[in-house]
C-alpha positions in Angstrom: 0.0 0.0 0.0 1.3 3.4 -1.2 1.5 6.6 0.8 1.1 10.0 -1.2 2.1 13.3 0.2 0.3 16.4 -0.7 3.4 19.5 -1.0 2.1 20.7 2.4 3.4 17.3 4.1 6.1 16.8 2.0 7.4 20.7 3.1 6.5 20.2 6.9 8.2 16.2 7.0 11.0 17.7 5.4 15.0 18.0 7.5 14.9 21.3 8.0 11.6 21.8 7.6 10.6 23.8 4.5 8.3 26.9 5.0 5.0 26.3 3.1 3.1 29.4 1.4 1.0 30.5 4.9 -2.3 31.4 2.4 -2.3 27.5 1.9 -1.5 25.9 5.9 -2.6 28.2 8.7 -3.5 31.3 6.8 -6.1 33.8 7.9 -9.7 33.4 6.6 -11.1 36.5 5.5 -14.6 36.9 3.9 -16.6 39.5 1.6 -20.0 39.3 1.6 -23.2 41.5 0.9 -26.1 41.6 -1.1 -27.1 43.7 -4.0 -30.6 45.0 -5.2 -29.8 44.3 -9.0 -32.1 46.8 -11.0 -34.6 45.5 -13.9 -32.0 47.8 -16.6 -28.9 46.1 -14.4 -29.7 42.4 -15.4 -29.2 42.9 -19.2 -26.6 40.6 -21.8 -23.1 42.2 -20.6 -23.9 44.1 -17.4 -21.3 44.1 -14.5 -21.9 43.7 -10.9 -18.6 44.3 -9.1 -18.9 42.4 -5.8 -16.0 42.7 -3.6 -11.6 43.7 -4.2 -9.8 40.8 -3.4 -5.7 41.3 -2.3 -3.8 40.0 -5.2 -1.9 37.7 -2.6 -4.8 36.2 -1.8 -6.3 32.7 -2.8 -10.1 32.5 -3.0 -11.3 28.8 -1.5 -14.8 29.9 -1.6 -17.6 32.2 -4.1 -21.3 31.7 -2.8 -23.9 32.7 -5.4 -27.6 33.6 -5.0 -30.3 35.4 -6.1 -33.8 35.7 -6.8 -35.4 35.7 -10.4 -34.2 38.2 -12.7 -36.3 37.8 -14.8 -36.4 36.7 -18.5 -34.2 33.3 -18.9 -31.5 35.2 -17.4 -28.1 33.8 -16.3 -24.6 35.2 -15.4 -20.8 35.1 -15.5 -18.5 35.0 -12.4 -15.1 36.1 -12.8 -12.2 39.0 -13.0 -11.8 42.7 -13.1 -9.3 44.9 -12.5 -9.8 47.6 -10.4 -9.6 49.9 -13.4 -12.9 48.2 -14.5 -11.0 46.1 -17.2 -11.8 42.6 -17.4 -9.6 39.6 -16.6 -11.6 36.9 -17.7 -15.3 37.6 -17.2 -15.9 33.4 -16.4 -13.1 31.8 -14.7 -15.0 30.7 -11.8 -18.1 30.2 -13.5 -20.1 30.3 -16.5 -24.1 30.9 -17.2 -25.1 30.3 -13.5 -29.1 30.2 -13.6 -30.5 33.0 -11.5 -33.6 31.9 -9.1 -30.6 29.5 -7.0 -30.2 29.3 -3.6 -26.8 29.7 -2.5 -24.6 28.0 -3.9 -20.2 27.2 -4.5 -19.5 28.7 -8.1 -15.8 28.9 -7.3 -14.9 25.8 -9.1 -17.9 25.6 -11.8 -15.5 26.6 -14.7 -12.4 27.0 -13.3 -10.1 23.9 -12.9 -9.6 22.0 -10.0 -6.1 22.5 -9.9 -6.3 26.4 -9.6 -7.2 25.5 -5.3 -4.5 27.3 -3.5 -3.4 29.8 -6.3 -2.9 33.2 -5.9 -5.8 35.8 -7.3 -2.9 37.3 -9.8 -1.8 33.6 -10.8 -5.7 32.9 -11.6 -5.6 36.2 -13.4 -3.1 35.0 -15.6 0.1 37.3 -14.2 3.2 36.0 -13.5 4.1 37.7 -10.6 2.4 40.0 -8.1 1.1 42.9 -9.2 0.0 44.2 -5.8 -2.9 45.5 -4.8 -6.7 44.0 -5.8 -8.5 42.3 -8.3 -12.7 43.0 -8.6 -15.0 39.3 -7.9 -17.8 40.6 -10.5 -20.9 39.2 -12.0 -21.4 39.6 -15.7 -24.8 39.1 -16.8 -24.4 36.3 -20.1 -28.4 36.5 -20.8 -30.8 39.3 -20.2 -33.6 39.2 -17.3 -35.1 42.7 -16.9 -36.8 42.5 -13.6 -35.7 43.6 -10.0 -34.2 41.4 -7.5 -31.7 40.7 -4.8 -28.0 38.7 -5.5 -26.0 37.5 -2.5 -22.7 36.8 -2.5 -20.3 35.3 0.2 -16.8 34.9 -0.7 -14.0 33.5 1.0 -10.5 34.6 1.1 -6.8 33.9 2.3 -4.1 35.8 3.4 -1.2 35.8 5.3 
């Protein structure tokens, strides 16, 4: 029978002891979280809803989604802005997301599995830290048209 060690073993087993990345083992849990009223002219194809800056340094275990219906067979984007308002990659965590839904993970809906643990920048697509923040949005990917509420809880790291 065969043992496995994730890097996090492999670094704390280690003679001296390597130092693992403190946003992966024993790093601080930080959230973001609110609600927005999402207008009826807010949920149209392409609209933005900037949720919450992130730290660059930070890795993102956690997105919660919900809302009510937005009417129209509407659906939406989850993914990264700058703080300029320029867009990363509108879907890397996750693509047309029903609206109506209760709560619900969309952190790893689109984005592979093997992003758990990166850095915000590194999911971004930078090779080193930029500094500073990075925009969670929702981009609406089919119109709705009528009022409602969208929740979000998001969980962060940081050291």
């Amino acid at each position: 029978m065969g043992t496995a060690n994730s890097t996090l073993v492999t670094n704390f087993e280690a003679s001296p002891p390597a130092m693992n990345d403190v946003s992966n083992l024993h790093g601080v849990m930080r959230v973001a979280q609110g609600t927005v009223v999402v207008a009826a002219g807010d949920s149209d194809d392409n609209d933005i809803l900037m949720l919450a800056p992130i730290p660059s340094n930070a890795t993102v275990p956690h997105i919660f989604v919900g809302s009510d219906t937005l009417g129209g067979s509407n659906t939406f984007n989850v993914g990264i802005y700058t703080t300029a308002g320029v867009v990363v990659d509108e879907d890397i965590f996750a693509t047309t997301v029903a609206d109506a839904g209760a709560m619900a993970d969309v952190r790893h809906e689109a984005s592979n599995i093997n992003t758990v643990g990166k850095k915000m920048y590194e999911i971004a697509g930078a090779s080193t830290d930029p500094g500073g923040y990075y925009y969670i949005a929702i981009t609406m990917a089919a119109a709705g048209g009528t009022e409602g509420d969208l929740s979000f809880i998001i969980h962060y790291c940081v050291s």
